[in-house]
Each structure stands twice: as C-alpha cells, then as structure tokens.
C-alpha positions in Angstrom: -21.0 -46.8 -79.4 -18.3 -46.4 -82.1 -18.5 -45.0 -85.3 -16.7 -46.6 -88.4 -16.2 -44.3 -91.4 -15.4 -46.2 -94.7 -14.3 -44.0 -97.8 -14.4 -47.0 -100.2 -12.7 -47.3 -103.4 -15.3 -47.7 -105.9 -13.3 -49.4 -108.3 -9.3 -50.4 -108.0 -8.3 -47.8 -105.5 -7.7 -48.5 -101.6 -10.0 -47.5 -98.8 -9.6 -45.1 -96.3 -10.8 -46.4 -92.9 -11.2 -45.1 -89.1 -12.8 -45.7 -86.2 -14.0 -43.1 -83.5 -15.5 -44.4 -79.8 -18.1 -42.5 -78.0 -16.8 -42.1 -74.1 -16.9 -39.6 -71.5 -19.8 -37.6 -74.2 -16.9 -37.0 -76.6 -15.4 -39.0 -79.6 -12.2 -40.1 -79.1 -10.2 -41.5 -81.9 -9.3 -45.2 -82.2 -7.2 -45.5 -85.6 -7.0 -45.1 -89.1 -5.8 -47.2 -91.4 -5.7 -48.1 -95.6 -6.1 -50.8 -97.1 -7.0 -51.9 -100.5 -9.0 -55.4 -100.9 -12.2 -55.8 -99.8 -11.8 -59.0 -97.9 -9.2 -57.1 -95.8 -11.1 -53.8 -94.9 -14.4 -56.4 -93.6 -11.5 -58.0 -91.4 -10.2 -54.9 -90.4 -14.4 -53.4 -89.5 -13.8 -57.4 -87.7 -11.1 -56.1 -85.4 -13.0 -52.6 -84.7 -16.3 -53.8 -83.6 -17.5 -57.3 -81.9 -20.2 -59.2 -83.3 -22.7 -57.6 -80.8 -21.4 -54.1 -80.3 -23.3 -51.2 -81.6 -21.5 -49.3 -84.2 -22.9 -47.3 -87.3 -20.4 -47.5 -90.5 -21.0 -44.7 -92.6 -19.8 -45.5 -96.3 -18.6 -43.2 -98.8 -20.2 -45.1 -101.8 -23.6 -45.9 -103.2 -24.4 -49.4 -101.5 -28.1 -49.3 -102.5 -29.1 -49.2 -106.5 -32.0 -49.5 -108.1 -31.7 -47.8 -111.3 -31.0 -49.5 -114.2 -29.5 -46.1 -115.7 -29.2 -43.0 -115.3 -28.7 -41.3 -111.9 -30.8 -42.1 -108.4 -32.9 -39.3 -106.8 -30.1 -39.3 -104.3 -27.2 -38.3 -106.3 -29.8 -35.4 -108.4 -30.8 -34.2 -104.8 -27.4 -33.5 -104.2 -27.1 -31.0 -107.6 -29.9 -29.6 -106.4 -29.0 -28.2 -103.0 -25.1 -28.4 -103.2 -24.1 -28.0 -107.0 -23.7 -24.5 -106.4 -20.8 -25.1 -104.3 -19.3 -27.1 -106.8 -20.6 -30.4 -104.0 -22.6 -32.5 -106.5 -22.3 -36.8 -106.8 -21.4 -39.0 -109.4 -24.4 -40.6 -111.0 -24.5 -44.3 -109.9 -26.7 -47.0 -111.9 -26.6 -50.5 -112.3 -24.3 -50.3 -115.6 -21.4 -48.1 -113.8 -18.5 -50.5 -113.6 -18.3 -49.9 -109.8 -21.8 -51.0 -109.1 -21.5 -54.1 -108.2 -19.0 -53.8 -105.7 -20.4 -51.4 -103.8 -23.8 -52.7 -103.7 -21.8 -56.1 -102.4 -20.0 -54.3 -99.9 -23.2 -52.9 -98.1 -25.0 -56.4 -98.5 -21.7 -57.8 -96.3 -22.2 -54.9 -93.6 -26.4 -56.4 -93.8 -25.1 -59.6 -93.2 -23.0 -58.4 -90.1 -26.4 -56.9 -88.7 -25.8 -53.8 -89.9 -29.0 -52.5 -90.8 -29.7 -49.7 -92.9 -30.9 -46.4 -91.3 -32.1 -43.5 -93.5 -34.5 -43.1 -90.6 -33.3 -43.7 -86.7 -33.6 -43.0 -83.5 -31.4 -40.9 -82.2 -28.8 -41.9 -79.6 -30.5 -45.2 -80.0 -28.0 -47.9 -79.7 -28.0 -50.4 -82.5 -25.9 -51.6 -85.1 -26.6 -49.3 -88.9 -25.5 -49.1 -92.0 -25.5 -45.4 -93.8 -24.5 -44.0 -96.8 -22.4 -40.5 -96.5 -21.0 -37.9 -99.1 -18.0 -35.5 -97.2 -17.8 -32.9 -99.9 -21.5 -31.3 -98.7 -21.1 -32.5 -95.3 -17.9 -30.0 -95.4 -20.3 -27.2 -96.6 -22.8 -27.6 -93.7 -20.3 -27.9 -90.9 -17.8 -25.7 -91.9 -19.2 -23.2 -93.3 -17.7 -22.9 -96.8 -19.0 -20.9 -99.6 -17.7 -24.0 -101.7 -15.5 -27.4 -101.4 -12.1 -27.6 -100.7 -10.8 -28.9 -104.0 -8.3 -31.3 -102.2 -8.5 -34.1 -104.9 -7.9 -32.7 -108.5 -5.4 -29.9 -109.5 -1.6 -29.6 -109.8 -0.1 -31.0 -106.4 1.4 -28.0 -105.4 -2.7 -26.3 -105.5 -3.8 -30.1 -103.7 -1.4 -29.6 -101.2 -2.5 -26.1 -99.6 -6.1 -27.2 -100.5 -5.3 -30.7 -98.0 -3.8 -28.2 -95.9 -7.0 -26.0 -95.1 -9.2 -29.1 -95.1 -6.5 -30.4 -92.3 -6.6 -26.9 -90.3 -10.9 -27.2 -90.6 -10.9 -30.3 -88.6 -8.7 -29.3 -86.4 -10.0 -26.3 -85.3 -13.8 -27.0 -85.9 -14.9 -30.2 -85.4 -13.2 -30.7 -81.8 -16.2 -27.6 -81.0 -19.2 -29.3 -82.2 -21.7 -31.5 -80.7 -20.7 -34.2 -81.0 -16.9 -32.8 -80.3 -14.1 -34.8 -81.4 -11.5 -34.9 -78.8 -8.3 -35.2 -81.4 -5.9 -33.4 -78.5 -6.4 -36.4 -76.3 -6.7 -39.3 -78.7 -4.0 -41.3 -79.2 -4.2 -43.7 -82.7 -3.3 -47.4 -82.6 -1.8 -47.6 -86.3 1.4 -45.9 -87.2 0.0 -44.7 -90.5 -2.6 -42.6 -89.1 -1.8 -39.1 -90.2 0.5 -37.7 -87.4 -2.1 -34.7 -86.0 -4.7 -37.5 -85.3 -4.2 -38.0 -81.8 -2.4 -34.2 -81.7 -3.1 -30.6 -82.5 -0.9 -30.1 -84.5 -1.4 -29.8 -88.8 0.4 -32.9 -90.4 3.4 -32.7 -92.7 1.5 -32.5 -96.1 3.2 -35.1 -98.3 5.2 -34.0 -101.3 4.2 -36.8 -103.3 0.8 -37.2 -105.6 0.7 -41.3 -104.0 1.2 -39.9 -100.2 -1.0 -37.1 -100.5 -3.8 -39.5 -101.7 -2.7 -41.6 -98.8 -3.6 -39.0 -96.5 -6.8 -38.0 -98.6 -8.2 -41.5 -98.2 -7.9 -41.3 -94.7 -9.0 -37.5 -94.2 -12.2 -38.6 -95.6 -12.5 -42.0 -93.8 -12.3 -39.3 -90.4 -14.7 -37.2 -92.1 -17.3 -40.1 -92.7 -16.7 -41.4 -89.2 -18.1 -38.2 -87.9 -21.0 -38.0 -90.2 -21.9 -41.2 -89.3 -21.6 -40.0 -85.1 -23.2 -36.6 -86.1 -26.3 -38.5 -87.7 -26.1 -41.2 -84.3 -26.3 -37.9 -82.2 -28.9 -35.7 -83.6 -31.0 -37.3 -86.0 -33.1 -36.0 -88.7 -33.0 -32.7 -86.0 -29.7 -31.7 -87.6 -29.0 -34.2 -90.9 -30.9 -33.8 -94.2 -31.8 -37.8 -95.8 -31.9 -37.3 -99.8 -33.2 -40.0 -101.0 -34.8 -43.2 -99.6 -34.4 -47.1 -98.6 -35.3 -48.5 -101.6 -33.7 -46.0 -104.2 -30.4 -45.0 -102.2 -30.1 -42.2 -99.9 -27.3 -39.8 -98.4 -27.3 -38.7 -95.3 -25.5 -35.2 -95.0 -25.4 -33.1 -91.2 -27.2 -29.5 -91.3 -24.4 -28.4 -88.9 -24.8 -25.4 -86.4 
C-alpha cells in the first residue's frame, strides 16, 4: 500500500508531492518532489503508483464543491473545533477562482480509480481518494496548543517556526502507529529536503522562494501520513467533517 500526499496549489503556485510505502509494518519514504503544472504532478502520481496498485492520495485542497457561495460545512466544522488554535480553512465555493481546478484535479484521481473515501475500511486495500487539512492534523498529533505559523511572518520568524515543525516530525511521527521510519529511508529525488531519509534537521533556507520550497514539500509529507494514519485506523482515530456530497476533511485524533 503506498500513500501519496499532494499539497496542491490552488491557484498559480507549485505542488508539493511525496510518496510513503507501507513495508515491514512501517512507512518508509519513497521521494518528494515539486512541481508546478498539473499535467506533470498526474504523471509524476503515474510514476509512483501502477494502474492497479492500491494507494490512497490524500489532497491538500477542496476537490468536492457543492456550494454555490459561501463556505461548505466542511471548512465551518473546522472553526468550530480548531479555530481556537488559530487551525481554521479557507471558505471554498463554486465562485473562488481556484474552484475549478481543484474540483478537476480530484475528478482526474476518480478517473484513475481513485475513489473517494470519507468512510473506509480500515487496512482495506483499495485505491481512495481523501481530502486532508495539515494545520489541525498538527494539533491532534502533536500536541500543540496552536499551529506552527510556518507560512506568513517575516522570514527570520518563518524560519525558526519551519524549524520546530521540522524537529516535530522528526521526533514524533517516527513513534506513532503508523511509525514513519525516516532514519532508514532513503529518497529517490535530489530535492527532497536533506533529513528525509536521515535524522538529522535540514539546513532551513535563507531565502523566502527556498523556504516555500521546503514548505510545499513539508506539507506534501504531512498529507502522506494523514492519508496512512486514516488507511491504518479508521474513523477509530480520524474525525470526517463533512460528507461525500458537500466535501469533507479527514483530520487524525492522534494518541
């Protein structure tokens, strides 16, 4: 089973992408990668996963939307239980600008046979489709009393917030079930951040265009293991806000 985590750009920006395997009852990692057109990042899922293999690619974008205006249950579900730590969604409606590419984007996973799965099995093999949020899914695993603000702020304040977010998945995620073997993974791509397939924290980059570089691809890992944490446990240890027909997030409960 592998597990392909997609932090799409909603609008002009690149995508951050990896790919984590399930072997030996740990995830190891495969690569991660950026890219920025659309075409490209459906070749590059190509390369990752067969026609027939089962994968689940978890999205960071709303691929399902119904409403016309306004904001889905999904997104106000997420003000609800995570606005207090600062963890709520963007509204998505039919008029945002970025609707109709991501809507696109999840019909092209439907018509690789990747279903969508707001309800599953788990550790049923298959091939799904899910849509994932990291900034709550940071809460609930590691424990935080609010995000790490890793994406707005002066780059100096960006750089040590990147730099916790970094030292989080390092030292938590390799001890939850699933565990994420990062010591003993060695990436494919040479742009994979250097402490994937290590233990050791990257070199945070000095520049706002490298440090979004690294971003992208933090949260691509991020999704990837949302996407295996959901596989694993089911509706046990995730929360679904939301539903099939209006959009839905799924977001782990953690320990």
């Amino acid at each position: 089973m592998k597990f392909i985590g997609i932090d799409l750009g909603w609008s002009s920006g690149a995508s951050g992408l990896c790919c984590l395997n399930w072997e030996n009852n740990q995830l190891q990692l495969v690569e991660c990668d950026r890219l920025l057109a659309t075409n490209d990042i459906l070749g590059w899922l190509d390369t990752q996963i067969s026609p027939t293999e089962p994968a689940i690619v978890a999205v960071d974008a709303p691929t399902i939307i119904a409403n016309p205006t306004g904001m889905r249950l999904a997104d106000k579900l997420t003000h609800k239980h995570f606005g207090r730590y600062h963890a709520g969604c963007y509204p998505a409606n039919l008029s945002r600008p970025f609707a109709q590419k991501t809507v696109e984007f999840g019909l092209s996973l439907e018509a690789r046979g990747f279903v969508h799965a707001p309800i599953m099995e788990a550790q049923k093999l298959g091939r799904y489709q899910i849509e994932v949020f990291p900034h709550p899914a940071t809460i609930n695993l590691f424990k935080l009393a609010r995000i790490i603000k890793y994406k707005k702020g002066k780059l100096a304040e960006r750089q040590q917030e990147l730099m916790k977010l970094c030292q989080y998945i390092l030292d938590v995620l390799p001890s939850l079930e699933p565990s994420l073997d990062l010591a003993n993974s060695p990436t494919q791509n040479q742009r994979s951040p250097a402490f994937l397939g290590g233990s050791n924290l990257p070199a945070i980059p000095t520049s706002t265009a490298t440090l979004k570089a690294l971003e992208d691809q933090l949260d691509a890992l991020l999704c990837a293991y949302i996407g295996a944490h959901w596989w694993y446990w089911g509706i046990e240890r995730n929360l679904v806000l939301g539903d099939r027909a209006t959009g839905y997030i799924v977001i782990p409960q953690g320990r």
